[in-house]
Backbone as a chain_set.jsonl record, in Angstrom:
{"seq": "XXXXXXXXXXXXXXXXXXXXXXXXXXXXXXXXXXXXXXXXXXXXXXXXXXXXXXXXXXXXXXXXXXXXXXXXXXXXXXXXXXXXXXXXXXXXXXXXXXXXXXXXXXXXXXXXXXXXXXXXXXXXXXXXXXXXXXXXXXXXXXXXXXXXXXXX", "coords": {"N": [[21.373, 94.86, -28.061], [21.247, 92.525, -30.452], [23.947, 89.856, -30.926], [25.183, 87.776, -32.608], [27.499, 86.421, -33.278], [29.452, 84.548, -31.383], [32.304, 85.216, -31.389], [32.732, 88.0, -30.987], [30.581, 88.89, -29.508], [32.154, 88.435, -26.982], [34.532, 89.885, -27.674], [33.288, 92.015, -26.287], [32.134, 92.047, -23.815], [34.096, 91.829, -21.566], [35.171, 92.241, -18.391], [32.471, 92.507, -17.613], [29.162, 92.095, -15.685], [27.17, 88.538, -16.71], [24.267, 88.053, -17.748], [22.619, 85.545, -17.478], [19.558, 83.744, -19.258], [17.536, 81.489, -19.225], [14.642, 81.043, -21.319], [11.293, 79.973, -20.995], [7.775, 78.614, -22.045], [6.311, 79.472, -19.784], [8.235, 79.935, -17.53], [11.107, 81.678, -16.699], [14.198, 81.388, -16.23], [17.115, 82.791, -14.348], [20.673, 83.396, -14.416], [23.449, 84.221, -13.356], [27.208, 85.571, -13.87], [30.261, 86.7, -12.523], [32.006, 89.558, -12.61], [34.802, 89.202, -13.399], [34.587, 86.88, -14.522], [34.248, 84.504, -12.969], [32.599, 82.968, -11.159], [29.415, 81.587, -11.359], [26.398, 82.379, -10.473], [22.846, 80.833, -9.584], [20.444, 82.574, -9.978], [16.86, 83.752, -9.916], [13.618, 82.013, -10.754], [11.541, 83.636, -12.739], [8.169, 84.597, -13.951], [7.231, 84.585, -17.239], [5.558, 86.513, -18.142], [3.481, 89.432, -18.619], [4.033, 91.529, -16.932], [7.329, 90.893, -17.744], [8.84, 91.889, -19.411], [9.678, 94.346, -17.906], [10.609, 93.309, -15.614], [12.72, 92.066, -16.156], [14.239, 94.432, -16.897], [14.525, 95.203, -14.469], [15.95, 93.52, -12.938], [18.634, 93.913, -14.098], [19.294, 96.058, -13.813], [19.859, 95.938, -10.914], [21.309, 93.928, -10.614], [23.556, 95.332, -11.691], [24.354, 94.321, -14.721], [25.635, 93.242, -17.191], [25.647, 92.119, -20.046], [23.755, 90.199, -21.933], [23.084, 86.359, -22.072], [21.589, 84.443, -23.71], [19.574, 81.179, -23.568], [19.142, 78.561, -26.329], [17.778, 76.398, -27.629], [18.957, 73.789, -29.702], [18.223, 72.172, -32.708], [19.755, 68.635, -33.469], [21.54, 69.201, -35.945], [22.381, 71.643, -35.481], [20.134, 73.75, -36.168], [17.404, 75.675, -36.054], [14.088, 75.162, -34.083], [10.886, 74.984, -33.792], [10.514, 75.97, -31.122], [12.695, 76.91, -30.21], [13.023, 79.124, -32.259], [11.233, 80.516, -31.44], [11.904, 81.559, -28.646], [14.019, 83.009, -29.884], [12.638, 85.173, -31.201], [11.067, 86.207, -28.579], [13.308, 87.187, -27.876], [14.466, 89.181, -29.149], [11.928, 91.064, -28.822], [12.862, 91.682, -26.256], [14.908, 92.752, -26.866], [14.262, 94.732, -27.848], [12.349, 96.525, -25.63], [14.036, 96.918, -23.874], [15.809, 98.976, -25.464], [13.935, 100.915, -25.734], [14.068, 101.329, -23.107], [16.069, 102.576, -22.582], [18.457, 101.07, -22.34], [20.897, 99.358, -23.766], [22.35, 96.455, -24.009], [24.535, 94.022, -25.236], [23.578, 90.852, -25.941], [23.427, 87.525, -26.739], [23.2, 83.88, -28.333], [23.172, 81.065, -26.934], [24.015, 77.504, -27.686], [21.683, 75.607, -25.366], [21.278, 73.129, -24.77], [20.166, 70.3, -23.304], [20.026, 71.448, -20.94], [18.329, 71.808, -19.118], [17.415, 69.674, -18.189], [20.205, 68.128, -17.133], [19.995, 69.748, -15.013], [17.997, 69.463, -13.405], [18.394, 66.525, -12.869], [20.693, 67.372, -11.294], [19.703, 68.528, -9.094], [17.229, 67.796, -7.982], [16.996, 66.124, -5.645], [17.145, 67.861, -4.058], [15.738, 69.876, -4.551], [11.954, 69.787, -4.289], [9.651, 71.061, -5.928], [10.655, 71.416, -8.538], [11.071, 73.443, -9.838], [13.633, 74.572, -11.668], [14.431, 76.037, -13.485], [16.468, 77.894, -13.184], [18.867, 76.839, -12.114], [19.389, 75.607, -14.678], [19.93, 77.955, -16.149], [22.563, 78.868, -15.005], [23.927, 76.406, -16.014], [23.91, 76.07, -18.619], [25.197, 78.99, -18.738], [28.322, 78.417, -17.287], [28.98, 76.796, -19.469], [29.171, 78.294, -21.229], [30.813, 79.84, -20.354], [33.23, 78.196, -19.952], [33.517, 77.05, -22.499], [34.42, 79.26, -23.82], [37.223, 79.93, -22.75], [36.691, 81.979, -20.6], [37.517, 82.486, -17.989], [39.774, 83.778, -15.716]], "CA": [[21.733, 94.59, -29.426], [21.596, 90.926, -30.97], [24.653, 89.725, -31.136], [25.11, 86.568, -33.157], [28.888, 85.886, -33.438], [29.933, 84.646, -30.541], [33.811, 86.172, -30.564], [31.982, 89.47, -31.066], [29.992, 89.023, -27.998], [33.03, 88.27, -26.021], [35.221, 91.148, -27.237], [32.523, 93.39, -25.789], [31.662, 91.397, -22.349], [35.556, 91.899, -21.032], [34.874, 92.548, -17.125], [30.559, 92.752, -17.709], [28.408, 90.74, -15.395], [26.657, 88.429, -17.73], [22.988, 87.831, -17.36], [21.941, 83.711, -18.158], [18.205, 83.947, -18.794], [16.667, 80.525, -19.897], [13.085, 81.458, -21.589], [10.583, 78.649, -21.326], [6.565, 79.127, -22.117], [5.481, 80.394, -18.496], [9.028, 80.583, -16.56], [12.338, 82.069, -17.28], [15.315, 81.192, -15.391], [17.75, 83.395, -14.758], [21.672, 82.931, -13.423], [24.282, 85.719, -13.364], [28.218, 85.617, -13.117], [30.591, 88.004, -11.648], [32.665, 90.67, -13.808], [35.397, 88.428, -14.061], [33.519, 85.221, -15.161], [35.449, 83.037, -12.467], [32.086, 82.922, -10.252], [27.983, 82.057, -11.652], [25.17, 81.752, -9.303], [21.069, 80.953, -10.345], [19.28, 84.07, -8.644], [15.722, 83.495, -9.68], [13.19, 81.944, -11.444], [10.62, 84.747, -12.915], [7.25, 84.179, -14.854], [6.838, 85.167, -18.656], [4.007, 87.312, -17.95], [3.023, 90.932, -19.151], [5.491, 92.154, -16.761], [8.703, 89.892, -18.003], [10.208, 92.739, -19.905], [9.967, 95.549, -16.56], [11.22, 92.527, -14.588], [14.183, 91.721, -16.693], [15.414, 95.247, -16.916], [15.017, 95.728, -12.792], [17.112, 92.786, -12.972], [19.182, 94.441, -15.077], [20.014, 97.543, -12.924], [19.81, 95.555, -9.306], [22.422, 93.338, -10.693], [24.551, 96.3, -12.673], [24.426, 93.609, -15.659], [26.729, 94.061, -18.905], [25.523, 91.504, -21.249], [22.245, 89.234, -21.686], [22.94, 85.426, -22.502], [19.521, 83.271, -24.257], [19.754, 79.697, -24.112], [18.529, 78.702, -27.33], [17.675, 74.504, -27.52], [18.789, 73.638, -31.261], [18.225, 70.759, -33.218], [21.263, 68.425, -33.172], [21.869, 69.324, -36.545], [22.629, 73.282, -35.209], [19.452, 73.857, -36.743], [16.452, 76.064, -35.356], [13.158, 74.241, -34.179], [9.608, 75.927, -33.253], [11.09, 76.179, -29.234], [14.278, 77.747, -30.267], [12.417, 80.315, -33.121], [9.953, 81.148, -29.815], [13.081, 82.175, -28.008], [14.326, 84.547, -30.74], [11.651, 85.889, -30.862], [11.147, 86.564, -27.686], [14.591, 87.918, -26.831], [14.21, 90.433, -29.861], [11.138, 92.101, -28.073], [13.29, 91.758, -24.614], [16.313, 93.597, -27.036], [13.358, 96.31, -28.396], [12.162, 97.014, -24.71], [15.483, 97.294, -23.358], [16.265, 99.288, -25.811], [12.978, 101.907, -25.599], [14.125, 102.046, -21.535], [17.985, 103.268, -22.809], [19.252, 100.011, -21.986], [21.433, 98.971, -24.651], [22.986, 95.339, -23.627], [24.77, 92.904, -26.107], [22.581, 90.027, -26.471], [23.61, 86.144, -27.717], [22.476, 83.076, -28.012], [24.11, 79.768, -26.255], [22.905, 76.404, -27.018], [21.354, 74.999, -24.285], [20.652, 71.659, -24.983], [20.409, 69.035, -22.169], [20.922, 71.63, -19.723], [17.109, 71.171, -18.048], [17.847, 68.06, -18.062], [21.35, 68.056, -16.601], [20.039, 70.5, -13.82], [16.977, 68.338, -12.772], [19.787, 65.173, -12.583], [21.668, 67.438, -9.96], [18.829, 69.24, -7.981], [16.496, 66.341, -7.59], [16.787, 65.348, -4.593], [17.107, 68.806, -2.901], [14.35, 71.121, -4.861], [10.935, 68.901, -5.043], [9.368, 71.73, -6.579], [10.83, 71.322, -9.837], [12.046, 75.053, -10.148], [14.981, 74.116, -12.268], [15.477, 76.763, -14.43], [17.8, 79.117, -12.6], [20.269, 76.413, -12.764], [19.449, 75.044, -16.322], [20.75, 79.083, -16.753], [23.84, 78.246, -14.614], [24.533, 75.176, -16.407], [24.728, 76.878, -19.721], [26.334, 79.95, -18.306], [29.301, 77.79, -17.023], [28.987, 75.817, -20.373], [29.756, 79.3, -21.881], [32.41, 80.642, -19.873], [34.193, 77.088, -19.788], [34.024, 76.746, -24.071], [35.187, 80.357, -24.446], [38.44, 80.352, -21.393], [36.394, 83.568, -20.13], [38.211, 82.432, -16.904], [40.896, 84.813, -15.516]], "C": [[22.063, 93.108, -29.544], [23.208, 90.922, -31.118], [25.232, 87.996, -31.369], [26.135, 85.745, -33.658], [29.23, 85.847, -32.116], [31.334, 85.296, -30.106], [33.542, 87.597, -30.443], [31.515, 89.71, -29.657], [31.41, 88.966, -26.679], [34.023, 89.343, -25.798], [34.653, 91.967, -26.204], [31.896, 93.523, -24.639], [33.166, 91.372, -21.423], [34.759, 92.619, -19.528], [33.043, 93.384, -16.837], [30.151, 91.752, -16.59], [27.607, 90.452, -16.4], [25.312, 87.71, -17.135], [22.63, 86.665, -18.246], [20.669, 83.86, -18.309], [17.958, 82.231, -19.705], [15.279, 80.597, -20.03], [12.44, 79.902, -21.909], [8.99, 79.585, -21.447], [6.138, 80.059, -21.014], [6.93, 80.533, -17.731], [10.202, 80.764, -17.225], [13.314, 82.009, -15.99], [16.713, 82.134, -15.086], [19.064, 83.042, -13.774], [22.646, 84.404, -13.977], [25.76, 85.128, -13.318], [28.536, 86.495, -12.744], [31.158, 88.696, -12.856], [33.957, 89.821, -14.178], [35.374, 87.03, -14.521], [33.895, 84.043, -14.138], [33.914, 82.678, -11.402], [30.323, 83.032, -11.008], [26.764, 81.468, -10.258], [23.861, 81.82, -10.262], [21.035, 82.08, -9.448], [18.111, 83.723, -8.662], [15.187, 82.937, -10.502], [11.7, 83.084, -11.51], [9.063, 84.162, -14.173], [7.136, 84.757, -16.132], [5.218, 85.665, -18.689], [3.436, 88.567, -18.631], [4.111, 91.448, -18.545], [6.876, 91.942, -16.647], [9.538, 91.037, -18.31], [10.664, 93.818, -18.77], [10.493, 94.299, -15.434], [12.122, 92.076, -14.82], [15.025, 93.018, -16.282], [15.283, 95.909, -14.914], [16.217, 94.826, -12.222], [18.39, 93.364, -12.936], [20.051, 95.281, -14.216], [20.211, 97.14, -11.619], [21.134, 94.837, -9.619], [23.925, 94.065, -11.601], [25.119, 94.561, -13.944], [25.072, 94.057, -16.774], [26.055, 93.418, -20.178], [24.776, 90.433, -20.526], [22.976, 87.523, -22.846], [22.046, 84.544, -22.295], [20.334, 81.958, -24.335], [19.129, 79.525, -25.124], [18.65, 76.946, -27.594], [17.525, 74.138, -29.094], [18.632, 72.389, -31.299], [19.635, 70.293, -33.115], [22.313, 68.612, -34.201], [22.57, 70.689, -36.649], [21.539, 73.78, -36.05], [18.05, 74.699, -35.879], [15.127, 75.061, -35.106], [12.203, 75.788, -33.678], [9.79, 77.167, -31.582], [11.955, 77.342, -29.801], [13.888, 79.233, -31.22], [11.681, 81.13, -31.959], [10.791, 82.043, -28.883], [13.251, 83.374, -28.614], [13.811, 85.288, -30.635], [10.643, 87.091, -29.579], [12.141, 87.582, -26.846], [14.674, 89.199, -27.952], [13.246, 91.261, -29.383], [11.625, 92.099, -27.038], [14.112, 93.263, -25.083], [15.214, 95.073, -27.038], [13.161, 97.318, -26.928], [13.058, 97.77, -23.774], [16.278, 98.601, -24.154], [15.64, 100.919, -25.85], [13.689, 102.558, -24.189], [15.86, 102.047, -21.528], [18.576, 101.904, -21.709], [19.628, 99.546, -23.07], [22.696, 98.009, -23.958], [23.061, 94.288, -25.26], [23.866, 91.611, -25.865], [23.128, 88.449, -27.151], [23.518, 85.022, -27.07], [23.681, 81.779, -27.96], [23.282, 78.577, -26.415], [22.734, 75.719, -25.923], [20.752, 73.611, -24.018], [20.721, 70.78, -23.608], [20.376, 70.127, -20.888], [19.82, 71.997, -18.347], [17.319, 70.332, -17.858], [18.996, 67.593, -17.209], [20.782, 68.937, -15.544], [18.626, 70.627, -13.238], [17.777, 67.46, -12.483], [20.586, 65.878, -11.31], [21.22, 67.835, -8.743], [17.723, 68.209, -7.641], [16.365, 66.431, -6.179], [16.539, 66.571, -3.616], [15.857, 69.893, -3.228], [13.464, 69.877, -5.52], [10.356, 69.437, -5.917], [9.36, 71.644, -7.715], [11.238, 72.743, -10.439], [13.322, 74.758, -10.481], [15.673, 75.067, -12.838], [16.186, 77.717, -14.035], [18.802, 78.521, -12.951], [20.114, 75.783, -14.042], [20.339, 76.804, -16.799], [21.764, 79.284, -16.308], [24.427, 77.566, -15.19], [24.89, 75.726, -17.656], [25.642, 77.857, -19.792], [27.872, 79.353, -18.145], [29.693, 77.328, -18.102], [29.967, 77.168, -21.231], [31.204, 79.327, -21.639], [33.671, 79.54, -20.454], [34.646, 76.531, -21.438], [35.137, 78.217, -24.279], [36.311, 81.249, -23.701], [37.883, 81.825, -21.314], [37.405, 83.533, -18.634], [39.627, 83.158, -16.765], [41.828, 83.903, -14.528]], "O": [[22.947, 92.545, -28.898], [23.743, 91.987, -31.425], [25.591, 87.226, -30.478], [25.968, 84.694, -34.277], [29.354, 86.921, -31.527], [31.595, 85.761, -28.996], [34.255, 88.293, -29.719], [31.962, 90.529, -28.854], [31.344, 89.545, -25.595], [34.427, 89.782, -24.721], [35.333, 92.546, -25.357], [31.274, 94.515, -24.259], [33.075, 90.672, -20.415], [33.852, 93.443, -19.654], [32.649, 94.347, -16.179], [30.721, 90.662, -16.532], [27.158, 91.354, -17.107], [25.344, 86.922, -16.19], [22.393, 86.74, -19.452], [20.252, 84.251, -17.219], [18.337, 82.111, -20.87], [14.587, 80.285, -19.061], [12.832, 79.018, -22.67], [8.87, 80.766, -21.123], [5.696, 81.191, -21.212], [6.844, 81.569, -17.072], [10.43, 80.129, -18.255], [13.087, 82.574, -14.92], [17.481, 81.989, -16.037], [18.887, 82.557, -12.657], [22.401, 85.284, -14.802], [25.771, 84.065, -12.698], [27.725, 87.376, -12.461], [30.788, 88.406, -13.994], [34.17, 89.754, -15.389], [36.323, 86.304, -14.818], [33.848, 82.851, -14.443], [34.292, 81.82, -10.605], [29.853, 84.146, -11.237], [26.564, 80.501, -9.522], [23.72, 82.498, -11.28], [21.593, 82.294, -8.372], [17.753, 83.265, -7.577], [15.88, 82.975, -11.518], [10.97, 83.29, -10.541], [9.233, 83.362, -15.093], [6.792, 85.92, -15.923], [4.158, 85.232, -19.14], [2.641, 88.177, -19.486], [5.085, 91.825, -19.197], [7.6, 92.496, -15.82], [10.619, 91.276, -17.773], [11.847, 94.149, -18.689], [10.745, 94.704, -14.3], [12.711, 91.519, -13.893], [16.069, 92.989, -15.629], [15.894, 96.838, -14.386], [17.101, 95.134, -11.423], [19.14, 93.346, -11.959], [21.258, 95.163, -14.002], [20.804, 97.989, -10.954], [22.09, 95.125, -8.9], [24.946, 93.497, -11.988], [26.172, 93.944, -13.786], [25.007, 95.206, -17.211], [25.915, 94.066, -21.216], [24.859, 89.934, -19.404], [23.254, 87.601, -24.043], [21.694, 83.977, -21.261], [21.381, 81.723, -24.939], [18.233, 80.366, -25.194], [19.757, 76.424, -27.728], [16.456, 74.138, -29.705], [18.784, 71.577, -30.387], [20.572, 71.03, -32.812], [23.51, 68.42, -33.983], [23.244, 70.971, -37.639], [22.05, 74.445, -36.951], [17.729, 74.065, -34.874], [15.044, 74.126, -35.903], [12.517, 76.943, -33.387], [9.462, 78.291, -31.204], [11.714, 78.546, -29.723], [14.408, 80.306, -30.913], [11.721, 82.351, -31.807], [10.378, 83.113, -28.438], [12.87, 84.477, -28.22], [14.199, 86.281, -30.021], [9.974, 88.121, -29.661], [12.02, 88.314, -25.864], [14.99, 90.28, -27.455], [13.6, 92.438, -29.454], [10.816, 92.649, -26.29], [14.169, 94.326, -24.466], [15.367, 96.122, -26.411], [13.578, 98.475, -26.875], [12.903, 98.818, -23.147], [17.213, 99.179, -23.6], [16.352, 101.919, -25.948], [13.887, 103.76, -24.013], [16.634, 101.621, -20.671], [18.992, 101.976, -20.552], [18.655, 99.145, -23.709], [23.728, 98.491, -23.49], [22.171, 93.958, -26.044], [23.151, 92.118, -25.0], [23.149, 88.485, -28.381], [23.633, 84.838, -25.859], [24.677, 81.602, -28.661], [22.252, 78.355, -25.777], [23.729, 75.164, -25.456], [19.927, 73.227, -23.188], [21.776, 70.893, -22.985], [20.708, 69.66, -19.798], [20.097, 72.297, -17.186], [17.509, 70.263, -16.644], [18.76, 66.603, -16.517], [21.621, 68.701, -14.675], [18.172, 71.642, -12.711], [18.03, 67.651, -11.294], [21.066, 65.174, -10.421], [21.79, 67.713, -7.659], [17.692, 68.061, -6.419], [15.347, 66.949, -5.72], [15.892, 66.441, -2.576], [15.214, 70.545, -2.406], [13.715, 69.204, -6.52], [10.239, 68.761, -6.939], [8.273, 71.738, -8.285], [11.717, 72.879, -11.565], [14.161, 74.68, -9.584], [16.895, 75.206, -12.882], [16.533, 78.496, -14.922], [19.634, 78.974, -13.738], [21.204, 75.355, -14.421], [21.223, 76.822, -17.655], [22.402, 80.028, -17.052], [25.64, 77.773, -15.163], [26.086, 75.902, -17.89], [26.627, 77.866, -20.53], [28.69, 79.846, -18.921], [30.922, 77.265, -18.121], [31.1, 77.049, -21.697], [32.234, 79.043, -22.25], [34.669, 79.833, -21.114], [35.649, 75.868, -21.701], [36.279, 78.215, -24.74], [36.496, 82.464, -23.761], [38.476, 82.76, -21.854], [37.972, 84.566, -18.279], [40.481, 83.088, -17.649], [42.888, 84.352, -14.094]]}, "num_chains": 1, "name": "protein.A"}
């Protein structure tokens, strides 16, 4: 279920692990914390393929997940762009699928601005690859927890 007020989302994430996914064209990043938010790790990066949505919700159940947080890259005005509509979009057929395979997870969106960017600047030197987005979904995750004292 969308969930588009963030204090809403938070009542209802109280001791959830919360699932970071950063959706880009071909890869999606994904980072996790623990149940009491004091702890996020990246886990993987996964491809936006045909089987994105059966590979989210194995996620889903491997990591006993409570709640799904989308980075969402706004204008600086807090304003949607083409990218950020692509997202929505996207995470509404994640919510539908999830929702066909009796998975019913809260759902909301975090901007994520800078935070490819900020997590290329820290991995550089150690991943040549360029596989960033696990922690671009770390970096917002943390960004979360650390605006909304989820910390215990």
């Amino acid at each position: 279920m969308i969930i588009r007020n963030t204090k809403e989302f938070i009542n209802v994430i109280n001791d959830k692990k919360i699932l970071s996914v950063d959706l880009g064209k071909k890869k999606v990043g994904l980072a996790i914390s623990n149940n009491k938010h004091t702890i996020t790790t990246p886990i993987k990066n996964i491809q936006r393929n045909k089987l994105f949505y059966e590979n989210i919700k194995k996620i889903i159940l491997e990591y006993n997940v409570g709640a799904i947080l989308v980075g969402l890259p706004l204008n600086n005005d807090k304003s949607l762009n083409k990218i950020s509509q692509f997202i929505v979009d996207i995470s509404k057929n994640m919510d539908l699928y999830l929702i066909e395979n009796k998975i019913n997870l809260p759902i909301c969106y975090w901007d994520e601005n800078f935070s490819s960017f900020e997590a290329e600047t820290l991995v550089r030197d150690f991943y040549k690859d360029k596989k960033i987005d696990k922690f671009a979904a770390k970096i917002f995750l943390d960004d979360f927890i650390r605006e909304n004292t989820l910390y215990r």
